[in-house]
N, C-alpha and C positions, 0 to 999 in steps of 0.2 A: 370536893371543892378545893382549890387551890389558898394557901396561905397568905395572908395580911402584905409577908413580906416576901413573897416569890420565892423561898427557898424550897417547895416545895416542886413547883414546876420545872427548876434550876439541876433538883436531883433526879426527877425523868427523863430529861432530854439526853444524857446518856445513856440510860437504857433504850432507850426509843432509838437513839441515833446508833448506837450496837446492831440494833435489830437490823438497821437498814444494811450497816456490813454484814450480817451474816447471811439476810438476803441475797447479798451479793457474792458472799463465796461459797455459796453450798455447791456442793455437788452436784453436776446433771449427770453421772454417770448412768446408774442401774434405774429401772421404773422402780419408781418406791409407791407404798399406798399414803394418798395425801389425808389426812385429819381435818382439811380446812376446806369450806366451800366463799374462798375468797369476792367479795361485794367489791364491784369498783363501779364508782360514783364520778360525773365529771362533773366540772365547780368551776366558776367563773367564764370570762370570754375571750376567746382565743383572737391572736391579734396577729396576723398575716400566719400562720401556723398552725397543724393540725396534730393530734394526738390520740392513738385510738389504743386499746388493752383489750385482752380479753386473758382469760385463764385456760390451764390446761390443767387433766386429771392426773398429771405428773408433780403437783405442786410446782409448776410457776407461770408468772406472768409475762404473754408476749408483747411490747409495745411496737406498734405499726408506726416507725419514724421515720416512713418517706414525704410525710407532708410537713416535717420539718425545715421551714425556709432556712438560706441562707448563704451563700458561698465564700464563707471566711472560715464559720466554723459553725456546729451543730454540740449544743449538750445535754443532757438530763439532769435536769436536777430531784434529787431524792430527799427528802425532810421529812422532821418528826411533826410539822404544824403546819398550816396552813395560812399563807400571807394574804396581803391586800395592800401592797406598796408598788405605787404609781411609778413609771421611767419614761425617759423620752425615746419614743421609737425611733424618730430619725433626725438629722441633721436639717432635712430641709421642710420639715413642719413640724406642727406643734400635739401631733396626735403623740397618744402615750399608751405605751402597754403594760402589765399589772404583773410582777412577781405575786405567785400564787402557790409556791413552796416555798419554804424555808431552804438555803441551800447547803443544806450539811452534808452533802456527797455532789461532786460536782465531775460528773463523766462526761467526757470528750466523745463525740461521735464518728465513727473511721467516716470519710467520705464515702457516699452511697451505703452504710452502713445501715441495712433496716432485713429484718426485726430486729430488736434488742431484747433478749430474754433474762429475767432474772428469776433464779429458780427461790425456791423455799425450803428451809431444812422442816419434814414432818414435825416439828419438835409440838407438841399438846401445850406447853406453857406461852406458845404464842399467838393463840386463841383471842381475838378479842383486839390485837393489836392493828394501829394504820399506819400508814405510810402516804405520803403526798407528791407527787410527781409532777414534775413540768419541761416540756424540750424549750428553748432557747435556741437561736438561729442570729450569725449575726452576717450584717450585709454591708460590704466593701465599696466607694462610690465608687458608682456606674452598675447598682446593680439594676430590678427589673424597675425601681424608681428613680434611679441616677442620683438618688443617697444613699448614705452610708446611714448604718441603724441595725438595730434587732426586731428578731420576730420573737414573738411568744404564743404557746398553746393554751388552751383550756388548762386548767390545774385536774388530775386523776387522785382520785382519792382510794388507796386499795386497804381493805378492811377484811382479817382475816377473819369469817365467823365457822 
């Protein structure tokens, strides 16, 4: 359990947020044998935007980001926690979509960019660990609603066991 006065969860969040760089820079070179049989759980409700993962026996994660809306721009966000903070989807109504990572790595998506792979270093000390994922789409006036706004996906929650 977490301390009285948050310094506890203050000094996780960099190691958690490490994790998610190192996620991101490992190596795809050589097949390596993976330690981890990665759980990915999806959470919350996706809001003009879709989001799909699966794992591979190479230690990492493919995300399917072509049902990421959007034609301004497309991102992933990667966090160590999981939100529930409300935004407004668009200009010309009052529906709203839900930040559902944290966004402590925030990757730009190339246009038409999909899959997006991030691999995993085998490392055994990172057993145990999650990670929280969400694409973001934003939309230029005149797009398929002749507002201007963001989409949001489901939040992916990947959990290495």
């Amino acid at each position: 359990m977490g301390r009285a006065d948050g310094k506890e969860s203050r000094m996780m969040r960099p190691t958690i947020v490490s994790l998610a760089s190192i996620l991101l820079l490992a190596p795809m070179g050589k097949t390596q044998v993976c330690p981890f049989n990665p759980q990915i759980t999806t959470y919350g409700a996706m809001c003009g935007s879709s989001l799909t993962a699966g794992a591979l026996p190479t230690c990492a994660i493919v995300f399917d980001t072509g049902g990421i809306g959007g034609n301004v721009g497309r991102w992933i966000l990667i966090g160590a926690q999981p939100l529930a903070l409300s935004f407004p989807s668009g200009t010309c109504n009052t529906l709203t979509c839900t930040l559902l990572a944290s966004p402590d790595i925030l990757l730009p998506l190339a246009p038409g960019q999909n899959p997006f792979v991030v691999s995993i270093p085998p490392d055994p000390s990172l057993l145990g660990a999650s990670a929280y994922v969400q694409g973001i789409g934003a939309i230029a006036v005149g797009g398929p609603t002749g507002c201007a706004g963001f989409t949001a996906t489901a939040g992916i929650q990947v959990t290495l066991l």
